[in-house]
N, C-alpha and C positions, 0 to 999 in steps of 0.2 A: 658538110659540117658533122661533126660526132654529135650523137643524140644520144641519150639513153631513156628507154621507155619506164611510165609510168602506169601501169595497167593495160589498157589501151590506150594511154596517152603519151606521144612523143615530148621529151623537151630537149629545146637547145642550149646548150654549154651556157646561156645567160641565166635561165631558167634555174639549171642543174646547178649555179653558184646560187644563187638567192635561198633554192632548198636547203644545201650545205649551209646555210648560214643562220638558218631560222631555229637552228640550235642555238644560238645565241641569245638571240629575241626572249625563247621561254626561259632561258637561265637568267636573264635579266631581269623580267619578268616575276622569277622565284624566287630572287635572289635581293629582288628591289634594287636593280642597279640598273644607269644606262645601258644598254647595246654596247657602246663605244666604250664603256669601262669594262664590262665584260672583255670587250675584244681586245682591249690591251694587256690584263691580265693572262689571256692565253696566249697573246703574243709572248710577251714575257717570258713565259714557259718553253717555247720553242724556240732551238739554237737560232734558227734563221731568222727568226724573230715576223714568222709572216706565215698564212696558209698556205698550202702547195694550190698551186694551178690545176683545172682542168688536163692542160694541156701537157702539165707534168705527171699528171697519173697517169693521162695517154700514151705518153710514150714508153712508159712501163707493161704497160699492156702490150705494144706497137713490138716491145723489142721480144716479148714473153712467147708474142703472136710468130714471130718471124722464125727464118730459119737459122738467125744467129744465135737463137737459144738453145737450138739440137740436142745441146749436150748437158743442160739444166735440168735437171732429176730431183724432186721430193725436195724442192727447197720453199724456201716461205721467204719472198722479197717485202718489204715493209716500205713504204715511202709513206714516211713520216716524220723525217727529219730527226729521228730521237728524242719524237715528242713521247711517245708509252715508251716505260720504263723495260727492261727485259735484261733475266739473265745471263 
């Protein structure tokens, strides 16, 4: 399973999504709104209307990592659905 560490502390992909998410928590929090209204408001915002996967970053990586990208030079991939805005 993919991990990504956290000082010296490993977590797993279930872990790594809960972190990812406790952005939510404090904005809800800050913001004096549920969790779940927070996260539909962001959904909202995003065409796909949903956060990317673990699993979908990884294979961003997986393809970045391989030899299929040989030819990929000084580029910036973004998987983010065209959630940040950009020139």
């Amino acid at each position: 399973m993919f991990q990504m560490s956290r000082g010296e502390q490993r977590l797993p992909i279930s872990a790594q999504r809960k972190l990812s998410l406790s952005w939510g928590v404090k904005k809800a929090e800050r913001e004096s709104k549920s969790v779940q209204n927070v996260t539909a408001e962001s959904h909202e915002q995003i065409p796909m209307a949903r956060y990317g996967t673990p699993e979908e970053y990884a294979s961003v990586v997986a393809f970045l990592s391989s030899n299929q990208s040989s030819y990929v030079t000084g580029s910036v991939i973004r998987v983010d659905d065209r959630y940040v805005p950009s020139i």
